[in-house]
MDAnalysis code that builds the backbone (N, CA, C; Angstrom):
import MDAnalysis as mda
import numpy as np

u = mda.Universe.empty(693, n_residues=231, atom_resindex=np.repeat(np.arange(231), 3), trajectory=True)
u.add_TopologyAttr("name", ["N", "CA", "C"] * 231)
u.add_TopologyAttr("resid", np.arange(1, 232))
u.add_TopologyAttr("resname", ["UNK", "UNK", "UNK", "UNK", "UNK", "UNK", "UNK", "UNK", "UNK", "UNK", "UNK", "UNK", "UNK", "UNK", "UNK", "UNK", "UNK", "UNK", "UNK", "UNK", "UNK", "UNK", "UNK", "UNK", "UNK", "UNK", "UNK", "UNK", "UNK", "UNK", "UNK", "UNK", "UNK", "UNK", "UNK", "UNK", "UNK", "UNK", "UNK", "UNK", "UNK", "UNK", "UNK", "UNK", "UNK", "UNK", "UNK", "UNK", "UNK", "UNK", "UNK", "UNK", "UNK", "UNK", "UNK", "UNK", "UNK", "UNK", "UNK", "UNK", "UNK", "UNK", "UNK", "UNK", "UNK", "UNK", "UNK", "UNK", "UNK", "UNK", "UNK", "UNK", "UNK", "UNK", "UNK", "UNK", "UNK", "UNK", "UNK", "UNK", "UNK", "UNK", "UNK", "UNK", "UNK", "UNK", "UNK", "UNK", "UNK", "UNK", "UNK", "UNK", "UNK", "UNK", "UNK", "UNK", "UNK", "UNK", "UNK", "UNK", "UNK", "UNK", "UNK", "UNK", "UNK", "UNK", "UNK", "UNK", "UNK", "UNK", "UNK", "UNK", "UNK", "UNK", "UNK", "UNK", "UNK", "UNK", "UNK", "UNK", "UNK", "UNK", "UNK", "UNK", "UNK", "UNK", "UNK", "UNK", "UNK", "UNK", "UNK", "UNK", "UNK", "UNK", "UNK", "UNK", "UNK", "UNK", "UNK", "UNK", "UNK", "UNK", "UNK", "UNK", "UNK", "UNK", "UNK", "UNK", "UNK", "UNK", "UNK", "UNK", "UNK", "UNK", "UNK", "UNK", "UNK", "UNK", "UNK", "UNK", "UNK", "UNK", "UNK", "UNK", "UNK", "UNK", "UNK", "UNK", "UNK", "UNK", "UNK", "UNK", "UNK", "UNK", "UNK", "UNK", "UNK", "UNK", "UNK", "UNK", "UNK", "UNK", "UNK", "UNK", "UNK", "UNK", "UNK", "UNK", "UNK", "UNK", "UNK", "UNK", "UNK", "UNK", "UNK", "UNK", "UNK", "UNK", "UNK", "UNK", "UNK", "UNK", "UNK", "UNK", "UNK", "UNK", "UNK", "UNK", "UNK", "UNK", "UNK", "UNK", "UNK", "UNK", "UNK", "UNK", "UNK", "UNK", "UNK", "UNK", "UNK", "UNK", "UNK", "UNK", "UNK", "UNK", "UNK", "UNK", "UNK", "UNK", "UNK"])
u.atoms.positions = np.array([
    [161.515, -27.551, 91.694],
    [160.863, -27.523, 93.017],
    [160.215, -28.878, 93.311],
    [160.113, -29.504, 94.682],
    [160.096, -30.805, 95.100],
    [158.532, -30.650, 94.983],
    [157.761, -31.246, 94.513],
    [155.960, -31.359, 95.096],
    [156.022, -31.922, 95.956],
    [155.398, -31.061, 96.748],
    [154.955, -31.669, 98.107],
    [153.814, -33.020, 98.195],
    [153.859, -33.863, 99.212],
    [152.844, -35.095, 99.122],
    [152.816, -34.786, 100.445],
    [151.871, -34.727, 100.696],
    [151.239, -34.570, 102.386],
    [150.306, -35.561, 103.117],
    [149.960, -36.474, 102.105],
    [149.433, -37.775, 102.978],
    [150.150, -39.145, 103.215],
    [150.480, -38.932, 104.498],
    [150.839, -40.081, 105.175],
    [150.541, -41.348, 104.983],
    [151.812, -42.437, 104.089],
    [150.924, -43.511, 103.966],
    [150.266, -44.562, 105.243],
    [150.133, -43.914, 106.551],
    [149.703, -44.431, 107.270],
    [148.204, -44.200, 107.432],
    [147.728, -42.702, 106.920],
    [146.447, -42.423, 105.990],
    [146.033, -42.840, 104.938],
    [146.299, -43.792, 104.176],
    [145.878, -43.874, 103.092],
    [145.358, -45.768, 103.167],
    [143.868, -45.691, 102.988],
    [143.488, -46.829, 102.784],
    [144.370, -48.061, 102.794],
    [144.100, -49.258, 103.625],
    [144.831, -50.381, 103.109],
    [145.421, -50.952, 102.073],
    [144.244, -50.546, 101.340],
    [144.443, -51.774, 99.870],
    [145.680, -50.695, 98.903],
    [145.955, -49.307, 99.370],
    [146.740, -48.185, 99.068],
    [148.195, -48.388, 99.055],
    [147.963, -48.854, 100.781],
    [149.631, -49.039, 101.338],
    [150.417, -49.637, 100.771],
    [151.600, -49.291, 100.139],
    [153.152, -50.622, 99.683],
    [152.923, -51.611, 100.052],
    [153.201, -51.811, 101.581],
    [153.523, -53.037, 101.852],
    [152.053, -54.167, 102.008],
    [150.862, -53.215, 102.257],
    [149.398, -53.914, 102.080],
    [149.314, -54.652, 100.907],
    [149.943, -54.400, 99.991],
    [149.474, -54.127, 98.608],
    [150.703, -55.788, 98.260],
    [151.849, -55.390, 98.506],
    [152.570, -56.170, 98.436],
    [152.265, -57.538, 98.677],
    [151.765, -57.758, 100.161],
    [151.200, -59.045, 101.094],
    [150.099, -59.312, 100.415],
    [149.529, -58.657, 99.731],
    [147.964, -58.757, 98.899],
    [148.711, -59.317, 97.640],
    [149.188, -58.923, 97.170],
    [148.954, -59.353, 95.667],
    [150.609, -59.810, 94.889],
    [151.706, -59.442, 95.853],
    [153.029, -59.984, 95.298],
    [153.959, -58.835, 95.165],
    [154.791, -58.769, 94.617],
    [155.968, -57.479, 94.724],
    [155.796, -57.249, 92.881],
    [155.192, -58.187, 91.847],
    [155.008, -57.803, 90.484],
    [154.106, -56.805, 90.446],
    [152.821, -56.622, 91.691],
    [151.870, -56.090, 91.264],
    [152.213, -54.594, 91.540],
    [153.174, -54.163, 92.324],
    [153.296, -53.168, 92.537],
    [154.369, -51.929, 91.286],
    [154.611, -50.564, 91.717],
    [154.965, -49.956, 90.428],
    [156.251, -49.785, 91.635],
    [157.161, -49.242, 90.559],
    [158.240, -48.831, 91.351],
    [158.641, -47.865, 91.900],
    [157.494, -46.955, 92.269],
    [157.415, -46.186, 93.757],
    [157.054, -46.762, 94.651],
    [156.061, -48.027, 94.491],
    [156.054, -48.359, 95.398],
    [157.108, -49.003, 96.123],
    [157.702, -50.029, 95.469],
    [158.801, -50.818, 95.548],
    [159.962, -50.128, 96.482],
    [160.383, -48.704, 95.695],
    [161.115, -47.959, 96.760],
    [160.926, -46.869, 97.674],
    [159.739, -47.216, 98.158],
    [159.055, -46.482, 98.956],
    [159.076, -47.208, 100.217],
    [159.157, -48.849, 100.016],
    [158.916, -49.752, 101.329],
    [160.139, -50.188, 101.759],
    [161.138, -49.853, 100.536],
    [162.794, -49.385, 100.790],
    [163.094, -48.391, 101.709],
    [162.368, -47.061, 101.487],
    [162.927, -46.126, 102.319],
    [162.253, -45.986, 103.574],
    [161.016, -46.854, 103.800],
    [160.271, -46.738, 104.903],
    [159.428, -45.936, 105.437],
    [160.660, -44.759, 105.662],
    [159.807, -43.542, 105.878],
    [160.469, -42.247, 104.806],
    [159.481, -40.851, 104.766],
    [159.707, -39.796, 104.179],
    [160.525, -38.903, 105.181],
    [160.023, -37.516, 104.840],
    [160.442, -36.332, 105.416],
    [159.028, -35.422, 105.923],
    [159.486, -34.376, 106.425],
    [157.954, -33.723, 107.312],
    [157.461, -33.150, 105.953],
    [157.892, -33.177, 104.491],
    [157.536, -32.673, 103.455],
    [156.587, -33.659, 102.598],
    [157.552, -34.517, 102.285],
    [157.207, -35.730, 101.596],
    [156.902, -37.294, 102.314],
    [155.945, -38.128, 101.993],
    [155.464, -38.957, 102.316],
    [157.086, -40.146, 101.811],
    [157.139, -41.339, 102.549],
    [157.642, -42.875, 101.514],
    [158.094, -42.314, 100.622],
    [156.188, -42.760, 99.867],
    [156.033, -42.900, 98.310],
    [156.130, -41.159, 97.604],
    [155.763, -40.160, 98.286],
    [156.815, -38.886, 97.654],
    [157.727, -38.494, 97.315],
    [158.724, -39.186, 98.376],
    [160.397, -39.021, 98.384],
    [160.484, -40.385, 96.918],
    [160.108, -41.555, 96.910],
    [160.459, -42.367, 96.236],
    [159.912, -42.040, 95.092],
    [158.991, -41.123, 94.686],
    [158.400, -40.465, 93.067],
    [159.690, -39.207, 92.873],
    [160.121, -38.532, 93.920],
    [160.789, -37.238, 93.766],
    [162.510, -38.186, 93.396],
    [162.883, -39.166, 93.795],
    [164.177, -39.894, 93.817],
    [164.187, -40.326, 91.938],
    [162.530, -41.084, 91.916],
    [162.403, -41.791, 90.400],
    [162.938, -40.303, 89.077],
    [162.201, -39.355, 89.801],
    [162.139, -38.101, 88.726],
    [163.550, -37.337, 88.814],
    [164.362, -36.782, 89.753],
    [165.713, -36.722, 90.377],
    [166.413, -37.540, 89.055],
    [166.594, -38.964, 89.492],
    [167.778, -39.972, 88.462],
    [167.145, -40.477, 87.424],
    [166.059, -39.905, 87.029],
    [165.496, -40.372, 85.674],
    [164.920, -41.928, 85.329],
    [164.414, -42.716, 86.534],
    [164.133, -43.757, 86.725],
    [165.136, -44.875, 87.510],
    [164.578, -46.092, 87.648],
    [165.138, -46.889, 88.533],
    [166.521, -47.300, 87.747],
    [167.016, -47.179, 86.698],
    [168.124, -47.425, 85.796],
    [168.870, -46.054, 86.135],
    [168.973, -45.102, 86.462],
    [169.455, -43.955, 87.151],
    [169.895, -44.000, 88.717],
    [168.718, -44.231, 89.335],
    [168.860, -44.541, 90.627],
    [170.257, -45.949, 90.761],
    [169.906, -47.001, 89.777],
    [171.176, -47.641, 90.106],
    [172.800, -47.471, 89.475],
    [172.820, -46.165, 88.553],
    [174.197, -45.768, 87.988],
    [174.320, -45.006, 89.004],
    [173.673, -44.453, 90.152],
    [173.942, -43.488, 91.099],
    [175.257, -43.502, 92.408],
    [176.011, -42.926, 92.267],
    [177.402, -43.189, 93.311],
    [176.634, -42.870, 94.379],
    [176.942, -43.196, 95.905],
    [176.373, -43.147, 97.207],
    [176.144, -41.343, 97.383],
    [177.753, -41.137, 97.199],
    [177.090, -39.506, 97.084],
    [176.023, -38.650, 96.756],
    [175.718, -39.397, 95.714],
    [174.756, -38.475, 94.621],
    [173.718, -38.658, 95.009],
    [173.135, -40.308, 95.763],
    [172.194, -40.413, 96.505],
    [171.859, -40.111, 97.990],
    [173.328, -39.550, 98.470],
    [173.196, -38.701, 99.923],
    [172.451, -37.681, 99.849],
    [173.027, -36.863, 98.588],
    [172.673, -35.410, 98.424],
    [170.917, -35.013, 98.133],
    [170.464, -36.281, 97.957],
    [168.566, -35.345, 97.901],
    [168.409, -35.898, 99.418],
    [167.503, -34.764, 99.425],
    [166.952, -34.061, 100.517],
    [166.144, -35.485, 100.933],
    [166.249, -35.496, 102.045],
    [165.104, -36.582, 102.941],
    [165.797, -38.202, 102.765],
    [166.942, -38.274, 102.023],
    [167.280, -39.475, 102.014],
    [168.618, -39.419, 102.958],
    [169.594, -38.994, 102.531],
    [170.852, -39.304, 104.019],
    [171.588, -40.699, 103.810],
    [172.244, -40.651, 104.629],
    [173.785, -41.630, 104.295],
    [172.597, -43.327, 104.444],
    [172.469, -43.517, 105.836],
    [171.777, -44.287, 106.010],
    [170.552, -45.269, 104.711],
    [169.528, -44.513, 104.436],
    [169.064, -44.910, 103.526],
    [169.556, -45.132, 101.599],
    [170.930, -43.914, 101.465],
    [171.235, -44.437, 100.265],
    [172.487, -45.397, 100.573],
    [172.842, -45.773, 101.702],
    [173.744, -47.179, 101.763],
    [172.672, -48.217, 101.515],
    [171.025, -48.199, 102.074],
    [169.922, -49.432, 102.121],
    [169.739, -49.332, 100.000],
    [170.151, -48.346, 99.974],
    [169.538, -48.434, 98.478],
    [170.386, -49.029, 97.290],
    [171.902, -48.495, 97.787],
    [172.730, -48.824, 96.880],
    [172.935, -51.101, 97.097],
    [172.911, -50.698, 98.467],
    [173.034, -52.866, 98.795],
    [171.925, -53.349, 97.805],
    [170.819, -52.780, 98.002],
    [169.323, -53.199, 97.547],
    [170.061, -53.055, 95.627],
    [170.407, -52.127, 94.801],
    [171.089, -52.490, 94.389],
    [171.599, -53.765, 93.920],
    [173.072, -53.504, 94.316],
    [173.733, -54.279, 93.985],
    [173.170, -55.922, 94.347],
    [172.867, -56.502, 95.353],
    [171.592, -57.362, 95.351],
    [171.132, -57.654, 93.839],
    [170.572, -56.462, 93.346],
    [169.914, -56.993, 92.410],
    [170.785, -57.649, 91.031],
    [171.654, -56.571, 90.872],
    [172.943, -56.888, 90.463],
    [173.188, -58.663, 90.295],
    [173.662, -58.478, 91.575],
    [173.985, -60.395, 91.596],
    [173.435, -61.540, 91.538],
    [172.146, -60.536, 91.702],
    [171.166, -61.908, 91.426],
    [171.272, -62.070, 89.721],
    [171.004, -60.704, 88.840],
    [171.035, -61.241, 87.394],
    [172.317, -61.975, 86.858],
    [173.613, -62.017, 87.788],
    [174.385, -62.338, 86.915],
    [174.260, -64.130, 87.608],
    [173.658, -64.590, 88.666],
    [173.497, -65.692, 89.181],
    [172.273, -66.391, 87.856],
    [171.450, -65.457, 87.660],
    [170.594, -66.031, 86.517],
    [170.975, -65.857, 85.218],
    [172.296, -65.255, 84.980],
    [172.682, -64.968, 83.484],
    [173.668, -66.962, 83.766],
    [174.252, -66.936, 84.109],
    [175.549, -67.744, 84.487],
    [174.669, -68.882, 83.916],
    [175.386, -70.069, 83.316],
    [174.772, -71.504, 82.875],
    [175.451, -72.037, 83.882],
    [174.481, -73.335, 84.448],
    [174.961, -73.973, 85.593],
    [176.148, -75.012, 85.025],
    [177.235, -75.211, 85.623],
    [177.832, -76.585, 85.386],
    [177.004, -77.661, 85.175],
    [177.710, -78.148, 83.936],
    [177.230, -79.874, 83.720],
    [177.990, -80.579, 84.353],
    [177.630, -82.024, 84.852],
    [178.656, -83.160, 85.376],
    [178.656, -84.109, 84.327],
    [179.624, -84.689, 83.406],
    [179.792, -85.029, 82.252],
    [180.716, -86.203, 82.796],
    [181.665, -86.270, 83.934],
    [182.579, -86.739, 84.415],
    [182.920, -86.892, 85.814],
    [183.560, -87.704, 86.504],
    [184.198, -87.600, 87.666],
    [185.635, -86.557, 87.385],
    [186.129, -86.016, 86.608],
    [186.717, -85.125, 86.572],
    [186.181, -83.570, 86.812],
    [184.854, -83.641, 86.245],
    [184.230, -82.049, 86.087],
    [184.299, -82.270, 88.036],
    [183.595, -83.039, 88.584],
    [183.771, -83.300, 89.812],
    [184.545, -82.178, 90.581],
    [185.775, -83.102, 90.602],
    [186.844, -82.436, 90.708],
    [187.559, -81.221, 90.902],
    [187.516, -81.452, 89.292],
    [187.963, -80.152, 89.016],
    [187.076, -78.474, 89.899],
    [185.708, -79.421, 89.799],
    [184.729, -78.063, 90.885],
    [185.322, -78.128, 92.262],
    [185.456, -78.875, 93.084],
    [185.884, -78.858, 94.279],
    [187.212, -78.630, 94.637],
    [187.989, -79.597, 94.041],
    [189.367, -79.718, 94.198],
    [190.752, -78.566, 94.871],
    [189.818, -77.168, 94.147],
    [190.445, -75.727, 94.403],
    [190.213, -75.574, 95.902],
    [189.078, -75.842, 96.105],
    [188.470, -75.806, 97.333],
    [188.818, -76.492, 98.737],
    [188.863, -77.850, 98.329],
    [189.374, -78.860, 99.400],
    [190.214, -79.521, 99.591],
    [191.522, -79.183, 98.416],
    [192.849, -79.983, 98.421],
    [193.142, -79.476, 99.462],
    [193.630, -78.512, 99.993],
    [194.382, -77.663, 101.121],
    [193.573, -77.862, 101.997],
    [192.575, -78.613, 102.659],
    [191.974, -78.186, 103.997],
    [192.661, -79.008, 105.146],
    [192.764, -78.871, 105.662],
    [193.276, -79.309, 106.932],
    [192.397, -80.269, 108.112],
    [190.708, -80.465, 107.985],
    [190.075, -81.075, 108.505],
    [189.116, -81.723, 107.236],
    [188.500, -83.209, 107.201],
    [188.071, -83.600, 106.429],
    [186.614, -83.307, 106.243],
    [185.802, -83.056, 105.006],
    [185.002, -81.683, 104.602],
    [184.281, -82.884, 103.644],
    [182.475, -83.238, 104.393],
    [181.777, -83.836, 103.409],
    [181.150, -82.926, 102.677],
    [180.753, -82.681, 101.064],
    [179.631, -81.646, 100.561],
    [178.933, -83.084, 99.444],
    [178.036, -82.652, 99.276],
    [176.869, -83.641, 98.371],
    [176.725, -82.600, 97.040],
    [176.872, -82.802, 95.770],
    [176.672, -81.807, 94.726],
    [175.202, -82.629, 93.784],
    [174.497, -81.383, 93.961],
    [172.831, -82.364, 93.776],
    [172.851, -81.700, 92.603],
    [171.917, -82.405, 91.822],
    [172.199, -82.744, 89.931],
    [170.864, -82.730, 89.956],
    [170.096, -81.839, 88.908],
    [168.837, -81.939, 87.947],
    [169.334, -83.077, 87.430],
    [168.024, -83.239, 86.561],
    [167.906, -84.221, 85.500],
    [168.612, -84.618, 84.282],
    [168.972, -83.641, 84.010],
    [170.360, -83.175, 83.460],
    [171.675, -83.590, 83.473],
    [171.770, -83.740, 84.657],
    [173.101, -83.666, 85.356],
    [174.033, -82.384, 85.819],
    [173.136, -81.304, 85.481],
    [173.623, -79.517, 85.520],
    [173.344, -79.568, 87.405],
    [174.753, -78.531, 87.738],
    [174.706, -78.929, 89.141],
    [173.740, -77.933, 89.528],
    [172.717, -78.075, 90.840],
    [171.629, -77.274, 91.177],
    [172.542, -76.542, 92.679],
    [173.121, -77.293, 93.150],
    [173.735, -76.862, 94.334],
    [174.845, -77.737, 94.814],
    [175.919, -77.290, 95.576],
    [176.835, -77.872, 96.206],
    [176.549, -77.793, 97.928],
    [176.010, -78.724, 98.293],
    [175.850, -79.017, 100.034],
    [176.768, -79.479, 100.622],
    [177.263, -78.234, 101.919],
    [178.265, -78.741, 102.755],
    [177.203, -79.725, 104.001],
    [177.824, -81.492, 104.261],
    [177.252, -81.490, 104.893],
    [177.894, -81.884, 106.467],
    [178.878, -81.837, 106.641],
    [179.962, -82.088, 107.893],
    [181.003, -81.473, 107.732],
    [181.754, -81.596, 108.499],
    [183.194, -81.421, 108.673],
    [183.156, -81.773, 109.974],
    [185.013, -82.323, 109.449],
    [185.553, -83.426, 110.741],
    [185.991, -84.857, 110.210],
    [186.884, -85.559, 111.141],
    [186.584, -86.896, 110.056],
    [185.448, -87.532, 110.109],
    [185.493, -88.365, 108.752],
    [184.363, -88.812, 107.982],
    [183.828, -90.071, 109.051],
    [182.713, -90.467, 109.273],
    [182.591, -91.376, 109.865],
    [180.975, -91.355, 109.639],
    [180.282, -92.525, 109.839],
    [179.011, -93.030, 109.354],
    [177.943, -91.416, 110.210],
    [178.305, -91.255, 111.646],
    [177.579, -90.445, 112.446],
    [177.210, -88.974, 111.242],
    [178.658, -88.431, 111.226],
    [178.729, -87.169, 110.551],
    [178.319, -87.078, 108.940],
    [178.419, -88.247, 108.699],
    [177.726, -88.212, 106.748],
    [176.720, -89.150, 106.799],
    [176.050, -89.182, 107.517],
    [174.640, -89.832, 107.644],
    [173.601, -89.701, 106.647],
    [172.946, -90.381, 106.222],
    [172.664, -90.528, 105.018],
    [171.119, -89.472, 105.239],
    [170.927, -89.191, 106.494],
    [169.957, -88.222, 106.535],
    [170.543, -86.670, 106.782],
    [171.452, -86.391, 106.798],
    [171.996, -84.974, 106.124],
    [172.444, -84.759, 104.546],
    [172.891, -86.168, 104.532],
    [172.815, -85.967, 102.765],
    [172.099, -85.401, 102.297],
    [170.823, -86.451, 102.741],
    [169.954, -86.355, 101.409],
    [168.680, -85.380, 101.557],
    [168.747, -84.522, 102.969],
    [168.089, -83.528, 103.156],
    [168.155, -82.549, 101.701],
    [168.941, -82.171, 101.434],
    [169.131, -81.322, 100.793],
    [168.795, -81.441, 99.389],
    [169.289, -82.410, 99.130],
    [168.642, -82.952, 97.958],
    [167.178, -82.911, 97.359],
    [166.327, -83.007, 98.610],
    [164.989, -83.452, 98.369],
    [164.095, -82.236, 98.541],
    [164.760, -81.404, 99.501],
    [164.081, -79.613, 99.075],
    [164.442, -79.309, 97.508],
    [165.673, -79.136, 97.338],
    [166.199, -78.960, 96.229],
    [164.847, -79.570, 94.722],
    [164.564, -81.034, 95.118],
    [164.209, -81.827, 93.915],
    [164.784, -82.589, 93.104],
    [166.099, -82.416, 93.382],
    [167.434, -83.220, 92.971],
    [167.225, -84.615, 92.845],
    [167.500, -85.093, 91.181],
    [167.337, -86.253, 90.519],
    [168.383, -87.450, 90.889],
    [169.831, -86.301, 91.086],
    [170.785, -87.225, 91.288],
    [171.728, -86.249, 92.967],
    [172.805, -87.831, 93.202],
    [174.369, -86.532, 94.152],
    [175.007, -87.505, 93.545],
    [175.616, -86.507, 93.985],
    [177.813, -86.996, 93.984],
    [177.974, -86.755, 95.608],
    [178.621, -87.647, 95.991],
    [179.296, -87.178, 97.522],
    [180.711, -86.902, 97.043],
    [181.608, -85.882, 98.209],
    [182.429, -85.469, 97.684],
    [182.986, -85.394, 98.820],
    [184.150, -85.728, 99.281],
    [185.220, -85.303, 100.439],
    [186.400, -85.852, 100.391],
    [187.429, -84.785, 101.292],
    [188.716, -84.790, 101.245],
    [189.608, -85.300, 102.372],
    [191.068, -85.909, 102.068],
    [191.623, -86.676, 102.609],
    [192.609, -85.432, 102.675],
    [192.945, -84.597, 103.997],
    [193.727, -83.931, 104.413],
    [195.235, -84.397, 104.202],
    [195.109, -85.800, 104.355],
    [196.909, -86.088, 104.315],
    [197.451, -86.057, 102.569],
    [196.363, -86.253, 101.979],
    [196.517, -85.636, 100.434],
    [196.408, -87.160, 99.980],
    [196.249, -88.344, 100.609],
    [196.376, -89.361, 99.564],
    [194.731, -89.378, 99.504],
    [194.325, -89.821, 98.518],
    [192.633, -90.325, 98.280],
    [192.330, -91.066, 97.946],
    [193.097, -92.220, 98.653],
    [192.799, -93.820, 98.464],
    [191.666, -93.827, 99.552],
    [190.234, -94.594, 99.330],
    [189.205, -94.484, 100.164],
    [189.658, -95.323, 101.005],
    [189.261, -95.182, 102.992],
    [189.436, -95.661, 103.952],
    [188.199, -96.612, 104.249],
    [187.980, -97.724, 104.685],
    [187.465, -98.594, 105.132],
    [186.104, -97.888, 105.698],
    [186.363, -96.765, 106.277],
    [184.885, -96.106, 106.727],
    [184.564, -95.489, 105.570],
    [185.307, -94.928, 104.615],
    [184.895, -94.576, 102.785],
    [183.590, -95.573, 102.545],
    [183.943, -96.634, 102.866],
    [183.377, -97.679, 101.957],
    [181.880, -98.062, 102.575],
    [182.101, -97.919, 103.741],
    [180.514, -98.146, 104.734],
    [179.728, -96.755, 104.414],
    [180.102, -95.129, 104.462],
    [179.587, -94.501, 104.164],
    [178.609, -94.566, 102.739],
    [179.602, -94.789, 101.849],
    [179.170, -94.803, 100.738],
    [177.968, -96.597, 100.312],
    [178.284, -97.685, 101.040],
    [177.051, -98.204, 100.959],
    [175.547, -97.850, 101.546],
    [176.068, -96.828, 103.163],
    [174.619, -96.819, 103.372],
    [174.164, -95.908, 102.086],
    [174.537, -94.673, 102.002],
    [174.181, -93.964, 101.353],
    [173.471, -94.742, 99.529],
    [174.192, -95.166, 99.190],
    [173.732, -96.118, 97.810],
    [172.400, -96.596, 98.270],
    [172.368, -97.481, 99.721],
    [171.213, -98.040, 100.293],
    [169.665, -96.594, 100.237],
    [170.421, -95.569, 100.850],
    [169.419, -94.962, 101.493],
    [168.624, -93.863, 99.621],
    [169.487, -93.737, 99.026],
    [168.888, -93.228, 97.545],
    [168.096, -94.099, 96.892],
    [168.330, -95.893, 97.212],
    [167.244, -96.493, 96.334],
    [165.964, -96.055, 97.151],
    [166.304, -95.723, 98.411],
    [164.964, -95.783, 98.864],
    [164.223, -94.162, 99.125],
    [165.057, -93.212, 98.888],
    [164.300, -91.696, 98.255],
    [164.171, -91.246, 97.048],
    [164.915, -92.067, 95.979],
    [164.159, -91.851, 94.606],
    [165.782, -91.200, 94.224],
    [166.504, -91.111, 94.900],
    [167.807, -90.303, 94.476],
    [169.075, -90.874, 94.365],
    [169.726, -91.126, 92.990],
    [170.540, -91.691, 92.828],
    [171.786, -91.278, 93.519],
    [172.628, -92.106, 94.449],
    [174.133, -91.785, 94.333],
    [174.931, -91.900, 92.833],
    [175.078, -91.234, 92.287],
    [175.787, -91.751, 90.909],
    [177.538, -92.189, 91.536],
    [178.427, -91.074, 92.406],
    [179.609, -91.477, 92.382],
    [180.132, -90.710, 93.858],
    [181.168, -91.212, 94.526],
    [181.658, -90.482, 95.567],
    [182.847, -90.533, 95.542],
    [183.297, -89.081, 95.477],
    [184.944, -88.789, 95.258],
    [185.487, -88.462, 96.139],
    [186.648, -88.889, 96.544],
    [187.701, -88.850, 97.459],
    [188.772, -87.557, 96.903],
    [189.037, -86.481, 97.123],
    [190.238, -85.884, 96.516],
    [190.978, -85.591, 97.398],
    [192.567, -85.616, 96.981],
    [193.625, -85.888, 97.786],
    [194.225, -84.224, 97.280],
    [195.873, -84.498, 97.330],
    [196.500, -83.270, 96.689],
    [196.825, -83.157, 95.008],
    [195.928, -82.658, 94.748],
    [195.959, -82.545, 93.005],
    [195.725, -84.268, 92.722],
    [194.982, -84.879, 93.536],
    [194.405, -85.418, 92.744],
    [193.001, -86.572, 93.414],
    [192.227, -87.418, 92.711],
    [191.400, -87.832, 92.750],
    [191.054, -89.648, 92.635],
    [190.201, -89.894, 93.817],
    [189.573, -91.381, 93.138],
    [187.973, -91.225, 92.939],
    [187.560, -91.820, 92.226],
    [186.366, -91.777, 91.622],
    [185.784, -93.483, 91.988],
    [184.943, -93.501, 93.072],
    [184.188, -94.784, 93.231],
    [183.827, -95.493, 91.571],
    [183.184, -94.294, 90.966],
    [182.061, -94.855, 89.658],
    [183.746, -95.579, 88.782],
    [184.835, -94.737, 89.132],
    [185.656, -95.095, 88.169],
    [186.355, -96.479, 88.561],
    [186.360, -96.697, 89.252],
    [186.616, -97.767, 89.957],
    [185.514, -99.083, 90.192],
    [184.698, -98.892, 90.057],
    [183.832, -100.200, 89.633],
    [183.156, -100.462, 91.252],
    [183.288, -99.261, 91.730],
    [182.570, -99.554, 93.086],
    [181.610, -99.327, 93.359],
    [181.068, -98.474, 92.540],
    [179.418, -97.890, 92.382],
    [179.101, -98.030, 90.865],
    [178.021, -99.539, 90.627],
    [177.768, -99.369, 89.517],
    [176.775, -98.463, 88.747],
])
């Protein structure tokens, strides 16, 4: 039999409420009724939120239950419905991807090949030319890959202040610039070469190294650093 909870968390003291509580003090401080209580929003004319979300915890035997749970199984209690166990199962899987985003070791850049080889899948085949900046900890482990144009390359569209935006939220020690030559050759073009000085210019002066800027063609690659153009 369901226990009934009959106070409304719209009755219940501030410092009480989920989401009060939350804005107060963080999403650690809370227990995990609360947590899926500000998930489900609201209850039933029986159960409060945080009733339905104690009666759900006790139901699947905790939040490790609740997420082996098929959509069905979470249709079927009372007061929840298609609607809220689709918000539950995303919420979920969400969480899901985030651990395997924090299980995963980031790529190292060891090479103008590792380069490459990261993009290459990506931008041999494109059909319009595609700047991204790949910003490097201290390390050299990649922190992010920034798309920052598309179109051809020209000083306007890879401006050394979309670069290096990203970089500098980030905290990023080092980039690689990275873009592709649609006709598949990746011999750098004369505007290659102006891009890539302002940019050299504009890192001495944010603290952020250009280390190398790669050109990739069809299955294959030029490497400025390899080439003696960026020392």
């Amino acid at each position: 039999m369901v226990e009934r909870y009959t106070v409304a968390i719209r009755e219940l003291p501030d410092t009480e409420r989920p989401r009060e509580r939350l804005k107060l003090y963080g999403p650690q401080a809370l227990s995990d009724k609360e947590l899926l209580a500000i998930q489900l929003r609201i209850g039933t004319r029986e159960l409060s939120a945080l009733g339905l979300a104690e009666h759900l915890l006790k139901e699947f035997r905790g939040l490790g239950g609740i997420a082996r749970a098929h959509l069905e199984d979470l249709k079927r209690v009372k007061g929840v419905g298609e609607v809220k166990a689709i918000e539950i199962a995303a919420t979920v899987e969400l969480g899901r991807r985030i651990m395997v985003l924090e299980e995963t070791p980031r790529p190292k850049i060891t090479s103008p090949r590792d380069v490459a080889n990261l993009l290459m899948p990506e931008l041999r085949y494109e059909a319009r030319e595609h700047f991204k900046s790949v910003l490097l900890d201290t390390k050299n482990q990649v922190i992010k890959i920034s798309s920052v144009s598309t179109g051809t390359l020209d000083c306007s569209l890879a401006h050394p202040r979309e670069v290096f935006r990203e970089a500098i939220i980030h905290n990023a020690a080092a980039i690689i610039a990275v873009h592709n030559h649609p006709s598949g050759d990746p011999t750098p073009s004369v505007e290659d070469r102006k891009v890539t000085e302002r940019l050299l210019e504009a890192g001495k002066i944010v603290g952020i190294e250009l280390l190398d800027h790669i050109v990739i063609g069809a299955q294959q690659y030029i490497s400025f650093k390899e080439r003696g153009w960026i020392d």
